[in-house]
PDBQT receptor file of N, H, CA, C and O in Angstrom, charges set to zero:
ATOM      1  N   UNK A   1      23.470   8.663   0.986  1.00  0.00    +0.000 N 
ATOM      2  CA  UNK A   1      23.984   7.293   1.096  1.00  0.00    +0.000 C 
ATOM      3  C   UNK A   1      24.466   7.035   2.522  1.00  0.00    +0.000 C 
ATOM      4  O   UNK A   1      25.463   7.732   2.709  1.00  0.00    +0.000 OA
ATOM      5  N   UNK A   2      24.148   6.282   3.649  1.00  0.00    +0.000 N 
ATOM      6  H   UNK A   2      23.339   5.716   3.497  1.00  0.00    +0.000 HD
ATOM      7  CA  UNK A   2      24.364   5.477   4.229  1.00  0.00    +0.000 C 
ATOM      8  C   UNK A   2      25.351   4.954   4.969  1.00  0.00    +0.000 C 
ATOM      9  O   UNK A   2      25.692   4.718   6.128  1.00  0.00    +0.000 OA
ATOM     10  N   UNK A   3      25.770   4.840   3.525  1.00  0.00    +0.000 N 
ATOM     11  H   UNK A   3      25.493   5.032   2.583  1.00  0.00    +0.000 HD
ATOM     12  CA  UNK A   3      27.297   4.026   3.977  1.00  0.00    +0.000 C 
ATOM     13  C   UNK A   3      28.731   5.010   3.193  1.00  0.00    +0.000 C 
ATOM     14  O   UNK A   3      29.855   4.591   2.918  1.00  0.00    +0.000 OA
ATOM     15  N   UNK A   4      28.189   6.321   3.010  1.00  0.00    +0.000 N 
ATOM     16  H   UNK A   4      27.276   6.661   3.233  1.00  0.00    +0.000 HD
ATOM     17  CA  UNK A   4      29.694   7.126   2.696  1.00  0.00    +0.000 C 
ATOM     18  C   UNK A   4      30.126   7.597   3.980  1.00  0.00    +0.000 C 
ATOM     19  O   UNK A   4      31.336   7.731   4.162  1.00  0.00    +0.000 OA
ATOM     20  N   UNK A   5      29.027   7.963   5.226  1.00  0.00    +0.000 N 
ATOM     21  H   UNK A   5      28.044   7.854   5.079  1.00  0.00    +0.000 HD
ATOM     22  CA  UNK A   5      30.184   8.646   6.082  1.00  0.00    +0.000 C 
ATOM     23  C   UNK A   5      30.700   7.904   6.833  1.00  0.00    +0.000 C 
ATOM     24  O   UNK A   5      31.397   8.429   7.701  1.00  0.00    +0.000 OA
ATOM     25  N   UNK A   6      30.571   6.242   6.823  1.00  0.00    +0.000 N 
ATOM     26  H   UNK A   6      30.005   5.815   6.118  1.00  0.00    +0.000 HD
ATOM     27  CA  UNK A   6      31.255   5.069   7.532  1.00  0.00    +0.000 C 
ATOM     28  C   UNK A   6      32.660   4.799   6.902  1.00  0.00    +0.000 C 
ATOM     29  O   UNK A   6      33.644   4.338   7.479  1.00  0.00    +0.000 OA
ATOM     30  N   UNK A   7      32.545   5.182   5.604  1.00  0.00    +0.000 N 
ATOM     31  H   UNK A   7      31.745   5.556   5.135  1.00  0.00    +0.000 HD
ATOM     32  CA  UNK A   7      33.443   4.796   4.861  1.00  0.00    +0.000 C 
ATOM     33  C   UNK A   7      34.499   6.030   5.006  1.00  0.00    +0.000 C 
ATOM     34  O   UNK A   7      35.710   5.899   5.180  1.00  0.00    +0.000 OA
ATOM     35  N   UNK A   8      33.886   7.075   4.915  1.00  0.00    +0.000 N 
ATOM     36  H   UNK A   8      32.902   7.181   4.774  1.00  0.00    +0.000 HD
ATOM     37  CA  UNK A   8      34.901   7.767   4.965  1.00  0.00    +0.000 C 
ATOM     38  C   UNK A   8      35.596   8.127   6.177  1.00  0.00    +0.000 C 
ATOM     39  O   UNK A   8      36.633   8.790   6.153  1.00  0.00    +0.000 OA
ATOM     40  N   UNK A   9      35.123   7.764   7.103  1.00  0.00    +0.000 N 
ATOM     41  H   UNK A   9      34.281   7.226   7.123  1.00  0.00    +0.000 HD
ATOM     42  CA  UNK A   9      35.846   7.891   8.629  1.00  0.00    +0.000 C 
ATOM     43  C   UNK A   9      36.931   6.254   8.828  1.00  0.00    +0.000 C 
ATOM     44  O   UNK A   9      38.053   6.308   9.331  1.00  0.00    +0.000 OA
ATOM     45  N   UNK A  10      36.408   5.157   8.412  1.00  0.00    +0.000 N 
ATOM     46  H   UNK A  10      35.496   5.113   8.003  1.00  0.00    +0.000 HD
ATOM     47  CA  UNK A  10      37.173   4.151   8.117  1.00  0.00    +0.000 C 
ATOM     48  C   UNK A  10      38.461   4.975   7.357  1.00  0.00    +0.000 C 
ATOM     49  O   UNK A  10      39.513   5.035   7.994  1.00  0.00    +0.000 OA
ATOM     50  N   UNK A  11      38.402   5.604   6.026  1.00  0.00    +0.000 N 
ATOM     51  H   UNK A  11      37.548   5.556   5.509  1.00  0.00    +0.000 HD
ATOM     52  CA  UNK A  11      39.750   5.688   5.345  1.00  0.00    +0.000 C 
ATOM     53  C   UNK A  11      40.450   7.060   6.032  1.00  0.00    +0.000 C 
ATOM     54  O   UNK A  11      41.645   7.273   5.825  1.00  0.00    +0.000 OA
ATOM     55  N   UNK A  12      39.776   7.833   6.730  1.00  0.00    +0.000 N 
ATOM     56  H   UNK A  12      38.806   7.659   6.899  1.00  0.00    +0.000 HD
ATOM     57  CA  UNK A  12      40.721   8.388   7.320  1.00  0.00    +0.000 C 
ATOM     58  C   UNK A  12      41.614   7.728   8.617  1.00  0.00    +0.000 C 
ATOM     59  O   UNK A  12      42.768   7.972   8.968  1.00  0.00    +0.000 OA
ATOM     60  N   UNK A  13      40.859   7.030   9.038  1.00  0.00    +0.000 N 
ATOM     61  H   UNK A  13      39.921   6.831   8.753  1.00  0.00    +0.000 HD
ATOM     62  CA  UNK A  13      41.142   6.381   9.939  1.00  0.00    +0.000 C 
ATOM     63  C   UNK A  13      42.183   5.437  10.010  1.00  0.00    +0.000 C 
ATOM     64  O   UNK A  13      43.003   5.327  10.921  1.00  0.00    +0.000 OA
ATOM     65  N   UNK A  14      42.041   4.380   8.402  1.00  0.00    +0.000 N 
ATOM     66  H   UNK A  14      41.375   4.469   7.661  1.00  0.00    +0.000 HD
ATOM     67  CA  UNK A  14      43.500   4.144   7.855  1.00  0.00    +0.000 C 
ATOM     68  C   UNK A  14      44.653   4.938   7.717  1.00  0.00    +0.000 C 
ATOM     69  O   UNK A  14      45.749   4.732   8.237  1.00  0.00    +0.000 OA
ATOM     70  N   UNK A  15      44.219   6.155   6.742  1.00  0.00    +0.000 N 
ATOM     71  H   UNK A  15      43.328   6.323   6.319  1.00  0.00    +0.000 HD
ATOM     72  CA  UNK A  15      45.240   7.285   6.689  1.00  0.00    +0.000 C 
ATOM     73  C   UNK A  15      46.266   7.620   8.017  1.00  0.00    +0.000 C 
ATOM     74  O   UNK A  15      47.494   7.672   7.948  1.00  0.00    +0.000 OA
ATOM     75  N   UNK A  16      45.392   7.843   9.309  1.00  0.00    +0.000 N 
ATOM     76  H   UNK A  16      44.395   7.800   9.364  1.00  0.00    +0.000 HD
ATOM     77  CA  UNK A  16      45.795   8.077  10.243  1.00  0.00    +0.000 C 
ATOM     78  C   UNK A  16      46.767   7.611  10.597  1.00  0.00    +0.000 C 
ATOM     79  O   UNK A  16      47.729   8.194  11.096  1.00  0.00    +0.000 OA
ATOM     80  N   UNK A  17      46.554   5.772  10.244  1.00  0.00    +0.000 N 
ATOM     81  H   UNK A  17      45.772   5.298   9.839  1.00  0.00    +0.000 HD
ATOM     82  CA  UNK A  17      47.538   5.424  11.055  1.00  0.00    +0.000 C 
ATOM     83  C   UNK A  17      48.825   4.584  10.235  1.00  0.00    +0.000 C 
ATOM     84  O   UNK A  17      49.826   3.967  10.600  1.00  0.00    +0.000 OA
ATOM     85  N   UNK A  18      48.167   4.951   8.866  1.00  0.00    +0.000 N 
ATOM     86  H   UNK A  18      47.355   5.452   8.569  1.00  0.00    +0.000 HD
ATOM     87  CA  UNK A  18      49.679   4.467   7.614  1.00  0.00    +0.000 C 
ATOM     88  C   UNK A  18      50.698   5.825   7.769  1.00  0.00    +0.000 C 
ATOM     89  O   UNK A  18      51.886   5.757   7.453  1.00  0.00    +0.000 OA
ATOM     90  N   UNK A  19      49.923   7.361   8.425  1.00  0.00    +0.000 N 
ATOM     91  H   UNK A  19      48.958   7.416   8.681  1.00  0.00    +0.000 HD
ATOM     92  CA  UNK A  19      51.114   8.586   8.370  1.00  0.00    +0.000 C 
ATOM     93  C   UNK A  19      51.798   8.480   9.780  1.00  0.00    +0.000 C 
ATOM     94  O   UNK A  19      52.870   9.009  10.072  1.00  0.00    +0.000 OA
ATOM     95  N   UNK A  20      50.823   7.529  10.812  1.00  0.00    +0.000 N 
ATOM     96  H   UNK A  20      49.952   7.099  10.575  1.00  0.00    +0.000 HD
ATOM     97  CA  UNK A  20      51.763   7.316  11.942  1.00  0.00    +0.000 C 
ATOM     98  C   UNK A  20      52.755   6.315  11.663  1.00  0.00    +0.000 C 
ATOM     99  O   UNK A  20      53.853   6.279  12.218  1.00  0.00    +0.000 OA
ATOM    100  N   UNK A  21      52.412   5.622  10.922  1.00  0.00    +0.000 N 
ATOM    101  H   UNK A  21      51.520   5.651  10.471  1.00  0.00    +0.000 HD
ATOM    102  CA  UNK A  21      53.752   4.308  10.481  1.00  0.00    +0.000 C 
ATOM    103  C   UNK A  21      54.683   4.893   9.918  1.00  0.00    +0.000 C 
ATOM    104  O   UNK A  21      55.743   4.268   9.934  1.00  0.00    +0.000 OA
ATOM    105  N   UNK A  22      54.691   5.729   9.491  1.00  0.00    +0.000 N 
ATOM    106  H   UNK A  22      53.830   6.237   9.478  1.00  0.00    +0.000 HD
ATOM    107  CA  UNK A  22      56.071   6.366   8.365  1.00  0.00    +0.000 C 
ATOM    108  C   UNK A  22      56.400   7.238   8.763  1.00  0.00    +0.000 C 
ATOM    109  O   UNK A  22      57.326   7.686   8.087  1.00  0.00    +0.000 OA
ATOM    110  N   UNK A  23      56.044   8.105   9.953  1.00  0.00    +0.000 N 
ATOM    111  H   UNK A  23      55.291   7.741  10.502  1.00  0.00    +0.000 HD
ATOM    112  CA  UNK A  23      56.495   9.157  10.901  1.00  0.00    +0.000 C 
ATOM    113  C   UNK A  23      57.256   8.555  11.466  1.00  0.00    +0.000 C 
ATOM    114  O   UNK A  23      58.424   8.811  11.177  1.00  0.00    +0.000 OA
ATOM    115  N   UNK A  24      57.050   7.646  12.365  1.00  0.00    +0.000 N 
ATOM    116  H   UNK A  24      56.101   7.437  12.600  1.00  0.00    +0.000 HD
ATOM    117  CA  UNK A  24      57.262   6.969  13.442  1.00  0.00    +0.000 C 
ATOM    118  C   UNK A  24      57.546   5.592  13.251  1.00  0.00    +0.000 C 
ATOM    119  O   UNK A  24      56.770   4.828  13.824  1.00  0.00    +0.000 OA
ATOM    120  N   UNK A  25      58.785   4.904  12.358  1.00  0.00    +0.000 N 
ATOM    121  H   UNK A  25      59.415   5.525  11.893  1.00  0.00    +0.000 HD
ATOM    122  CA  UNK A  25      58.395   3.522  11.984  1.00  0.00    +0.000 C 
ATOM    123  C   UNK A  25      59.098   2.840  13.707  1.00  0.00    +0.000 C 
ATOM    124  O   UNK A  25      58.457   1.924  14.221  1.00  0.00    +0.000 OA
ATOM    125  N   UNK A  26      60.133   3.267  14.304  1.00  0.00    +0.000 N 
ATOM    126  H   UNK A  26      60.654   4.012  13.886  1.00  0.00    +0.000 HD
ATOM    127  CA  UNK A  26      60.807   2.962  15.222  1.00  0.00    +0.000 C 
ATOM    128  C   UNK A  26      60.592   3.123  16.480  1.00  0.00    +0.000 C 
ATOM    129  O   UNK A  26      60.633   2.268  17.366  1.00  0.00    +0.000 OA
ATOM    130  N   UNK A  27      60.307   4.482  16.575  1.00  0.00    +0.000 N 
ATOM    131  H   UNK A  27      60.274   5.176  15.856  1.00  0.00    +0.000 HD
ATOM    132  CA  UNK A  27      59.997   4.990  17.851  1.00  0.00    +0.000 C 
ATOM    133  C   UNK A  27      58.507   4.623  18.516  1.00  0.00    +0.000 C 
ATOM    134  O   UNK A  27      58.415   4.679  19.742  1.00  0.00    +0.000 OA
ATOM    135  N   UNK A  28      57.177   4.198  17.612  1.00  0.00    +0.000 N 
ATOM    136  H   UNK A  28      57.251   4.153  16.616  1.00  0.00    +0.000 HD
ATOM    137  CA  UNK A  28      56.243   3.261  17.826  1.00  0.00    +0.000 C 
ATOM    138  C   UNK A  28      56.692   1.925  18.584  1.00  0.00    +0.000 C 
ATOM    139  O   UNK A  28      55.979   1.483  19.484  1.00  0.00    +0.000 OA
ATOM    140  N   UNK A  29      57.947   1.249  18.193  1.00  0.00    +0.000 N 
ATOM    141  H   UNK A  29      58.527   1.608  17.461  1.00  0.00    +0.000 HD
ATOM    142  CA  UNK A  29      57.933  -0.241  18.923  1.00  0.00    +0.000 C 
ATOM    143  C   UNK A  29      58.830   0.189  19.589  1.00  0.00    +0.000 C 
ATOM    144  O   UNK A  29      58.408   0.051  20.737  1.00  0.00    +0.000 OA
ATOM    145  N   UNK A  30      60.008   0.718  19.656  1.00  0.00    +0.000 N 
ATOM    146  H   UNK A  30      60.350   0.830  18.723  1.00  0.00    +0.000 HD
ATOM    147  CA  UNK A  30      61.252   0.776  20.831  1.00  0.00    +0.000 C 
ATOM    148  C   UNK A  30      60.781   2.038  22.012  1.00  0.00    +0.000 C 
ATOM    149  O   UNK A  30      61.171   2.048  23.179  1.00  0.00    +0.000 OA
ATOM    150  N   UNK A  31      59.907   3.010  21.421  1.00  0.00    +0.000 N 
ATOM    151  H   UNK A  31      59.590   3.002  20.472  1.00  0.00    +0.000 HD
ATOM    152  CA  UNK A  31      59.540   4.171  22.607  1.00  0.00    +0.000 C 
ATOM    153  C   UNK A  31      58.870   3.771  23.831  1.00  0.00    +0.000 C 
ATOM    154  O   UNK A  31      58.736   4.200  24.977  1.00  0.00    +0.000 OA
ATOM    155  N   UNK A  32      58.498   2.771  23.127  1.00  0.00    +0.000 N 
ATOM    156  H   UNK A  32      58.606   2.423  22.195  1.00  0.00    +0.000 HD
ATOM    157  CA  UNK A  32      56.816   2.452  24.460  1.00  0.00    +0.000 C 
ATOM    158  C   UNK A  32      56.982   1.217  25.367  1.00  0.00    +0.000 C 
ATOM    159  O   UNK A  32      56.183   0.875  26.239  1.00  0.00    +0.000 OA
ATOM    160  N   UNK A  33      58.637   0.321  24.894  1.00  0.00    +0.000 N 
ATOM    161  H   UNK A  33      59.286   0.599  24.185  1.00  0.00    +0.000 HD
ATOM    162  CA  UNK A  33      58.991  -0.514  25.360  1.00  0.00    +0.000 C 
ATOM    163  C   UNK A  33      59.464  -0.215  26.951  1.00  0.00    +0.000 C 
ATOM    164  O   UNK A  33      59.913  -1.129  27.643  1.00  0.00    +0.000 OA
TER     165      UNK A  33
């Protein structure tokens, strides 16, 4: 199929960055300021 290894690099790719949001909910907007 085609369209599984698009998909599955998309949801890691989400993953990636929903475990950087909850690591990091603060230090993402006030660190880089």
């Amino acid at each position: 199929d085609a369209n599984a290894p698009a998909s599955g690099a998309a949801g890691k790719l989400v993953v990636h960055l929903l475990v950087r949001g909850y690591l990091q909910p603060a230090s993402a907007g006030e660190g880089e300021q």
